[in-house]
N, C-alpha and C positions, 0 to 999 in steps of 0.2 A: 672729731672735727675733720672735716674733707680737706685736703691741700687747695688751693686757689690757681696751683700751675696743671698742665696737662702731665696726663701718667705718661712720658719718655722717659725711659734709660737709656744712660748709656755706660752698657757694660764690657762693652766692644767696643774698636776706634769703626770696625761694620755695620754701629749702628746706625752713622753717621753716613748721610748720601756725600758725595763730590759735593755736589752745590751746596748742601747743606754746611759741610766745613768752612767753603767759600766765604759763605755769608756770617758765619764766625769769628774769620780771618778780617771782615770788616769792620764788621761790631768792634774787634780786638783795634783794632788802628783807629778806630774814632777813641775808645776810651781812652786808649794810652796819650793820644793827643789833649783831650781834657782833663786828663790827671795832670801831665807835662802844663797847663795853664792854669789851673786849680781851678776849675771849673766845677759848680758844686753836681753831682747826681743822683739822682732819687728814683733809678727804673725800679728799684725792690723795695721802697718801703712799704712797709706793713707786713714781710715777707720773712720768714726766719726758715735759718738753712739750720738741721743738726749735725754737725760733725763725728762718726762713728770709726774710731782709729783702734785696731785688734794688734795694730803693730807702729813700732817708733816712728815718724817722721817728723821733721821740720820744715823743710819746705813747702810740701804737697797742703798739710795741715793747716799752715800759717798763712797761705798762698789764698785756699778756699776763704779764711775765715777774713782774712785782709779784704778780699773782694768782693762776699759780704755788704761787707761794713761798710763799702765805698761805694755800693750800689745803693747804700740806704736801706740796705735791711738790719737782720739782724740775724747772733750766733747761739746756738745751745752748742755744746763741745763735752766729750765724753774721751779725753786723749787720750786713757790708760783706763781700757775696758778690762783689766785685772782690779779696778776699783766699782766696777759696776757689779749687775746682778747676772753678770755672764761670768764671773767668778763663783757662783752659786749653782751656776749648773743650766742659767737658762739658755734658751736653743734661739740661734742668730735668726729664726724665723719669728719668734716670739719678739724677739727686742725691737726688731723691724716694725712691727705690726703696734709695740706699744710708742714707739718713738714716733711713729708716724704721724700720730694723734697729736705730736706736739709741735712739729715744725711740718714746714711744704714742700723740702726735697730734704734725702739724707745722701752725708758724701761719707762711703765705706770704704775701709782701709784693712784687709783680712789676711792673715798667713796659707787658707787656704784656697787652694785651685777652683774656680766656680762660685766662692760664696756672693759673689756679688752677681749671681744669677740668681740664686736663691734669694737675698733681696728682693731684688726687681720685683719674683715673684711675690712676694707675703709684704712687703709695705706696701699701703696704701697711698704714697706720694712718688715720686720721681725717685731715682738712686745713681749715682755720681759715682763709677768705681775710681776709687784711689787707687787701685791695683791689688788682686788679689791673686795672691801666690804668686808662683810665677809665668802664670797665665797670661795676662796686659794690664795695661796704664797707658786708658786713651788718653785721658788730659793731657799727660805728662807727651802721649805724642802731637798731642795738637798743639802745644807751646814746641817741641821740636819742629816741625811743621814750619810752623808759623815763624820760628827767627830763621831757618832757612831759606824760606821764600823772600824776607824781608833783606837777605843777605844776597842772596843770589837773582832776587828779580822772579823766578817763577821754582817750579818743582820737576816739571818732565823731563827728562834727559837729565839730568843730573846725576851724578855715580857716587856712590857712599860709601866710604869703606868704615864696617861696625867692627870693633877691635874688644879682645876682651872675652868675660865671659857672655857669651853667646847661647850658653843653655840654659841657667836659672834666670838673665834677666827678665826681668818682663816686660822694660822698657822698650828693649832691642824687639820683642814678638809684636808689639803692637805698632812701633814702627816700621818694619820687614811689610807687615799687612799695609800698611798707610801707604808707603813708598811703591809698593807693587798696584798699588789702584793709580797712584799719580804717574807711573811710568818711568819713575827712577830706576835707575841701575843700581844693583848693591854689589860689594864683593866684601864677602864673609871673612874673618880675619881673627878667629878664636886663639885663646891660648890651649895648648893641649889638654884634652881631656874635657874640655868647655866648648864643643861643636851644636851649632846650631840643631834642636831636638827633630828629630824624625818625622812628631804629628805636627811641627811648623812647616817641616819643607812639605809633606805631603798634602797639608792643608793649602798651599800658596800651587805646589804646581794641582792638586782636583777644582780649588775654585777659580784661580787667575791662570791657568797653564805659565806658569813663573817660576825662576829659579835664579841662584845667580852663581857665580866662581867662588870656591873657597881655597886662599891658599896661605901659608905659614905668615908670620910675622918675620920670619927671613924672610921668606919667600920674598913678603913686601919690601924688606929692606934693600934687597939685591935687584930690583928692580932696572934703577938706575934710567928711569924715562922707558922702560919696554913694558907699559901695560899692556901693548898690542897685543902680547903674547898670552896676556890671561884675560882680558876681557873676552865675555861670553855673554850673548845677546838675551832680553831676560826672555823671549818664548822658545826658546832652546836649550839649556843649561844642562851640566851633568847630572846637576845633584836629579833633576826631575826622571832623568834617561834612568838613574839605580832603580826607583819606583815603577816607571811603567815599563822595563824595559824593551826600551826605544832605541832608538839611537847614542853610540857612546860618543864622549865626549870628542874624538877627533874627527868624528860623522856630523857632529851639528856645525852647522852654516855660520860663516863668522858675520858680526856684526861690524857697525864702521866705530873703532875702538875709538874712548873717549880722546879726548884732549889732554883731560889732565884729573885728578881726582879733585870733585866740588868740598868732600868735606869728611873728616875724622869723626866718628861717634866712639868715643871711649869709654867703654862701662869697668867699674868696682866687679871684684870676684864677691857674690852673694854668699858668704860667708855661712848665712844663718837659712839659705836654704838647700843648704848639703846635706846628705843624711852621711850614716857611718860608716857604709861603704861605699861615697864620692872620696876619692882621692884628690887631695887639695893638689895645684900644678907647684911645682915645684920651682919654675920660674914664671910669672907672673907677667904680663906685657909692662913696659915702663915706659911711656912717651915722651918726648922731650922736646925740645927745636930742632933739633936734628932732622926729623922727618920733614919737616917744611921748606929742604935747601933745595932739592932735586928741584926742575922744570917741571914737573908735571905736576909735587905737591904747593908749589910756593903761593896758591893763591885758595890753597885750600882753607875752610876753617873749622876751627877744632871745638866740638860739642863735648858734652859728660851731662848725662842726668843728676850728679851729687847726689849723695855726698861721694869726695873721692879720697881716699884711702894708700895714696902711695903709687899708684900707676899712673901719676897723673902730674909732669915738674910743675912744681911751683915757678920757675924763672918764664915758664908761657903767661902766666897771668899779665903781663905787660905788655904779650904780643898782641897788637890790632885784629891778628886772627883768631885767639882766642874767645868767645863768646859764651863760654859755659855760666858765667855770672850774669849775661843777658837772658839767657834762657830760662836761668830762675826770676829772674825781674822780671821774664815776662809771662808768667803764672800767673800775675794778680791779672792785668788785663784780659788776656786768654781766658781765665776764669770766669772772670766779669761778663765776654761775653756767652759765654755757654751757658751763664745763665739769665742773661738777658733773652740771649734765642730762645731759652724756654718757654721765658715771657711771651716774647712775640707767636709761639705757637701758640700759645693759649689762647689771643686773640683773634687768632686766625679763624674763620665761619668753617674753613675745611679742615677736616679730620686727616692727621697725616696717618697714614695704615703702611703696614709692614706684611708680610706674608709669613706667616707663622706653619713652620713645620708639625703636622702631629706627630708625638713618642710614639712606638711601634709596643701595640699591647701584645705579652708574651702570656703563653698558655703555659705553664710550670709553675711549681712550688716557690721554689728560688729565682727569681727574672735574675740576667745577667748582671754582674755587680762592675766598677768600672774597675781598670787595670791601672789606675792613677794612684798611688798610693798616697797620695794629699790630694786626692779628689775630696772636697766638702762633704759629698755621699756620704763617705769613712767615717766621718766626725758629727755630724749634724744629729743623727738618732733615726728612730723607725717610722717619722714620718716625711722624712726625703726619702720617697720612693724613687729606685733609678729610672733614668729618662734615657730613649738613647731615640733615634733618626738612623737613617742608612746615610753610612761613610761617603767617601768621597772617590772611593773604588779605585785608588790608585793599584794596587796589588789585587787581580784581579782572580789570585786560586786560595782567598780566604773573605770572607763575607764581613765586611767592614762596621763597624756600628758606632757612630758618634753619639757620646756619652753628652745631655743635652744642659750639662753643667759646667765640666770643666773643656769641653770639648776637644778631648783626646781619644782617640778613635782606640775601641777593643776587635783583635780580630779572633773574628769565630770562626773554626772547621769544620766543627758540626752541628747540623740542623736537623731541627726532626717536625712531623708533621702531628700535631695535636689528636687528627680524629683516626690516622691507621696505627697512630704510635709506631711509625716505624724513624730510625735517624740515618739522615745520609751522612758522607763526607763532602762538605761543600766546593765546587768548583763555579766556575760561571757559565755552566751548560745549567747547572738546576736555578742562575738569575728569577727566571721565569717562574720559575714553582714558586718560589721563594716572593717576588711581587704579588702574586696572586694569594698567598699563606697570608701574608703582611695586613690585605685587604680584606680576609675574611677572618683574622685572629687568630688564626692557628697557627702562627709559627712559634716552635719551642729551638731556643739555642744551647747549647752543651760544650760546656770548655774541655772537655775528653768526653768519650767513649764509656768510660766508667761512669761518669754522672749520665748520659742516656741512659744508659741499662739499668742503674740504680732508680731512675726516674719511669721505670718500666718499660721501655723504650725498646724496640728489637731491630737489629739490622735489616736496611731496608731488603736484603736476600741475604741468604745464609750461603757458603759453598757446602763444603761435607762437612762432618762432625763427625767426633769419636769421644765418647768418657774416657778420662783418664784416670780419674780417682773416683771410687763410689765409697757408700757410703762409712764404711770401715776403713777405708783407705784415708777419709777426712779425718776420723777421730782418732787412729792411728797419728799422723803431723802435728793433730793440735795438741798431745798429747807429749808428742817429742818435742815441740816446742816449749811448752812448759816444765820439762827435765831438761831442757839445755838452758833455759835460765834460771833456773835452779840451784845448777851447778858451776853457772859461770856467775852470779852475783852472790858475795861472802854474807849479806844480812839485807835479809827479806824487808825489815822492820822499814829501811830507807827506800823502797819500792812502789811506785803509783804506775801504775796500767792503763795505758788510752789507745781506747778501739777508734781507726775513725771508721765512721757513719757509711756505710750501716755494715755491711759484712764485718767490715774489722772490728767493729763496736762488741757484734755477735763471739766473733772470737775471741776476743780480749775476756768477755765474762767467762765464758768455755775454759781459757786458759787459766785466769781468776779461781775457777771452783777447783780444776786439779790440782793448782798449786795448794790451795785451800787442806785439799785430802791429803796432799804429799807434806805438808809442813808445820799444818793445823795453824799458817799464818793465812787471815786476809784482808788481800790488797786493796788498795782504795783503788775503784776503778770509775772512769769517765769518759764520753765519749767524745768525740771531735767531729764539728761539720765543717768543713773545708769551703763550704759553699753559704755558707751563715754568717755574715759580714760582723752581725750585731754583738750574736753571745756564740762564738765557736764551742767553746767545752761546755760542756752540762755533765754534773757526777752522776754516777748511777745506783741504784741501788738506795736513796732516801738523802744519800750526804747533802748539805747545803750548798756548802764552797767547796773549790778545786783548787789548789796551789801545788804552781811546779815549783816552788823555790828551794833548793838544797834538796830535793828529791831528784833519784836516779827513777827516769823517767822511759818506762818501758811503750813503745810507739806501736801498734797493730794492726796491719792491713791483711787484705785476703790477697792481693795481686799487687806486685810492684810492675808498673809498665815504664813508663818514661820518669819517674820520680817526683812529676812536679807536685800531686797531693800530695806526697809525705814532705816535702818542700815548705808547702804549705799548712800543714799542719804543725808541722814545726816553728813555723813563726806564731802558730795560733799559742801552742805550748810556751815560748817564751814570754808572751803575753802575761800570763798568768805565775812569774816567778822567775827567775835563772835557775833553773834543774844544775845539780853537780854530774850528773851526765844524761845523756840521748841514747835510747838503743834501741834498733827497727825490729820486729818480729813479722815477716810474712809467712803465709802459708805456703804461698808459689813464687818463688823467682825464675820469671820467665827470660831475662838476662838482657833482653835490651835498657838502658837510659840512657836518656838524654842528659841529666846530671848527676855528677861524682856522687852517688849515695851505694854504700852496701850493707844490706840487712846483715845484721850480728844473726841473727837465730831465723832457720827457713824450714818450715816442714816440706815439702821437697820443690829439689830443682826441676825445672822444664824447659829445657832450650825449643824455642820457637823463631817464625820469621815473624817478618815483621808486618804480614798482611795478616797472618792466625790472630785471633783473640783467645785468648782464657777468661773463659766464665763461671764463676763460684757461684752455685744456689744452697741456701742452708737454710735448713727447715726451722719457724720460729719456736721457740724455747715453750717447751708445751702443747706443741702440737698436738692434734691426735693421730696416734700412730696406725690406724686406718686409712688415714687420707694418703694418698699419693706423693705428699710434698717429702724430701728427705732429699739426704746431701749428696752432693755431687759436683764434679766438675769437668766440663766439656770444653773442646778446643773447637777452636772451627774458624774458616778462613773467610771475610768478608766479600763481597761481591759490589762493585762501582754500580750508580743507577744509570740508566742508558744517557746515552749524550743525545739532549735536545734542545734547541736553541732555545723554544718557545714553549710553553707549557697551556696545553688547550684543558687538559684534563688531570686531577691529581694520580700521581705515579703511582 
């Protein structure tokens, strides 16, 4: 069955025009006026909304289905998708597409980053983000919105100070976005450790040139009437000056400081979307009356999306500036009318059109995967393919790519060109190449060095070269490697072996077989792809399963460079078990990292700079020993491709 409404989402508070809100914001004050009279309305009936909730609420939930019911349609409701057949394993792209068939709009409520794009895309009717991850909650800003216009008279010039946590909510990012289009002032006001995230400021100063001041809740406390001293006008801001580096803050041009702060938004510490290394803060914002005494706050009013949780006095609930309980009252109307205006587009003879970016198709094996670790991509299965657009190029010496999901931007260093197979290092002298790669398909990206060259890839010029290990030299290390753990682990019996992909795979069997010869034990061995989102480990040698758990866990590269593969690989090994220990075996430690990791076992050292590369070629297992291929490892120092603004011809 077709829905009866037009296919709009809105999974953004950007999907939404100025005027389009506007006309929202009216809809919204007519209903609340014939609700306030008991006036009966019927703009939906015949209409049913399903409600799809992957996560607890009450207001948002109750809010939809209340206003609904009050529009004269009707509800299908799914509140605890741990009872549906997404407990069974089905894919939120699947339940979309069969849900769709039963009601005309679904309103989606999801733990993760982007699923409510992925919606949009596979149902067949409209889709309503409830807020997913901690990505946005337009509704939830269009009722913010909306009582503060009806409090204050209008929206522009208005200064907001958002208090709290600042980095998982999602309410605060889709308002941040709302307020920077209506011309509000914000000043950021986190509790430590809960700072407004990176891909929000970078997104607000690439698409609005926006920013605003952030300073402590002391900070705010000591104030004492002198906002002068921190307001900051929003097309000049620091935070935007860290990203394009511009102007520092005592270089940008003061504005004419407000009056006095419009209003508190206080958000709940998101408790449930911390992972295990977010450090909980320690003191927590606590608001009270207090902040209301000063001249500059006293006329302020005080928001919270709820639920709230203790940062938030109860003795305000009596204050006439308090509004947080109108803000939830006013969900059903606001609701009401968002989806009335859907109504009304449907009516409308003209087709409302948006300008749709196309995903940039990548020539490689592996296409970039997002760097959002509750990106939807992660979770969804192999047929969300990653999507990504070109970034918003705030940091202009790594090649930006927004993820066309959750959209948080991955940056990429290096790039390589599909038909010379050669990879550069990206700056924004190769812009040019790179547009013109984008339009003919060739462009491939590479999160290291080692995945080019693994991907067959050759620097785009070589400087000199020298071997430094041939081939007796290779099997000599792999060989001491496998008698230095030998000798350092008491029983073999607790020992599993993981090569990552593809050299260290290669060595791991190599080292597999001597230990083999040397102790007539062998090892269960597997390999690791670091770059394989879906299934990283795969056993080798016929086994089914791989489990790290309560196995000492022997880890195998050819080259340790900056450490973040073995980093990575090691998250993929947890995956699969808690191992009772970790232990690196490389071939070459070449001595630079980036992070704290030291190989227990090295077949030998190589102090290099930091422009040489070390490259391992190893001949495949059965070669024929006529052919030319055999082991070796060469050093060699990279070469920059020329600096040119414009790219007429490929380099």
């Amino acid at each position: 069955m077709m829905s009866r409404l037009p296919k709009i989402d809105v999974v953004s508070i950007e999907d939404l025009e100025i005027s389009e809100i506007e006309r929202i914001f009216t809809l919204a004050d007519d209903f609340a006026d014939r609700l306030a009279a008991g006036k009966p309305i019927d703009t939906a009936t015949g209409l049913i909304m399903a409600t799809l909730f992957y996560e607890p609420s009450t207001r948002t939930r109750l809010s939809f289905e209340s206003a609904m019911h009050r529009l004269g349609g009707a509800v299908i409701s799914s509140a605890d998708m741990r009872a549906s057949s997404a407990a069974k394993g089905e894919s939120l792209a699947d339940t979309v597409r069969v849900v769709g068939g039963y009601a005309d709009l679904i309103v989606l409520r999801h733990p993760h980053d982007g699923a409510a794009r992925v919606a949009a895309d596979y149902a067949p009717c409209p889709v309503l983000n409830a807020g997913d991850g901690s990505r946005e909650h337009p509704t939830q800003t269009l009722c913010d919105l909306y009582i503060l216009r009806r409090k204050k008279g209008h929206l522009k010039g208005l200064t907001i100070a958002l208090c709290g946590d600042l980095k998982f909510g999602r309410t605060v990012h889709s308002l941040m976005y709302a307020l920077a289009r209506f011309g509000a002032n914000i000043l950021a006001v986190p509790t430590g450790g809960m700072e407004v995230p990176a891909y929000v400021l970078e997104r607000l100063a690439a698409d609005r040139n926006y920013g605003f001041s952030t300073v402590t809740m002391d900070e705010l406390k000591g104030l004492a009437g002198g906002l002068d001293a921190l307001y900051l006008t929003p097309s000049g801001p620091h935070q935007m000056a860290l990203f394009t580096g511009g102007e520092t803050a005592g270089k940008i041009p003061a504005g004419v400081p407000p009056a006095a702060l419009d209003a508190f938004y206080i958000t709940r510490l998101q408790k449930e979307r911390m992972g295990s290394g977010d450090r909980k803060p320690e003191d927590y914002v606590r608001f009270d009356a207090r902040a209301l005494k000063s001249g500059r706050t006293h006329e302020a009013v005080v928001m919270h999306p709820l639920p709230r949780t203790g940062e938030l006095a109860y003795e305000l609930d009596t204050d006439p500036r308090a509004v947080y309980f109108e803000q939830a009252a006013a969900g059903v109307p606001m609701r009401m009318a968002l989806v009335a205006w859907l109504i009304e587009q449907g009516a409308q003879a003209s087709k409302r059109t948006r300008p749709v970016e196309q995903p940039i198709r990548f020539k490689a094996e592996q296409p970039p995967r997002c760097a959002n670790p509750n990106c939807i991509t992660r979770f969804e299965g192999l047929h969300l393919a990653p999507r990504f657009t070109l970034g918003g190029r705030v940091d202009r010496t790594v090649l930006a790519l927004k993820c066309g999901y959750c959209e948080q931007e991955l940056r990429i260093e290096y790039v390589g060109h599909s038909r010379s197979h050669r990879y550069y290092r990206f700056d924004d002298n190769l812009q040019g190449y790179v547009g013109q790669w984008i339009e003919e398909g060739t462009l491939a990206v590479f999160e290291s060095v080692k995945q080019a060259e693994e991907g067959g890839y050759e620097p785009y010029k070589r400087g000199p070269q020298r071997e430094i290990m041939k081939e007796s030299d290779v099997a000599i290390a792999i060989e001491a490697l496998a008698d230095q753990l030998i000798a350092d682990v008491p029983d073999l019996a607790d020992v599993s072996i993981v090569g990552v992909v593809s050299h260290g795979a290669a060595l791991a069997v190599r080292m597999r077989d001597h230990i083999e010869l040397k102790s007539q034990i062998r090892l269960p061995c597997a390999a690791v792809d670091v770059y394989d989102p879906a299934e990283a480990i795969h056993p080798i040698d016929g086994a089914e399963t791989f489990s790290a758990e309560g196995r000492t866990i022997i880890l195998v590269d050819d080259v340790i460079n900056s450490g973040w593969t073995v980093q990575r690989a090691m998250t993929a090994i947890w995956r699969r078990g808690r191992p009772a220990a970790v232990k690196l075996a490389v071939l070459i430690d070449r001595g630079h990292r980036a992070v704290p990791i030291r190989p227990n076992y090295v077949g030998k050292n190589i102090p290099t700079s930091r422009t040489e590369r070390v490259q391992v070629r190893l001949a495949a297992p059965g070669a024929d020993p006529k052919l030319r291929t055999h082991d070796r490892v060469t050093i060699y120092s990279m070469v920059e491709p020329p600096k040119e603004k414009h790219a007429e011809a490929t380099p």
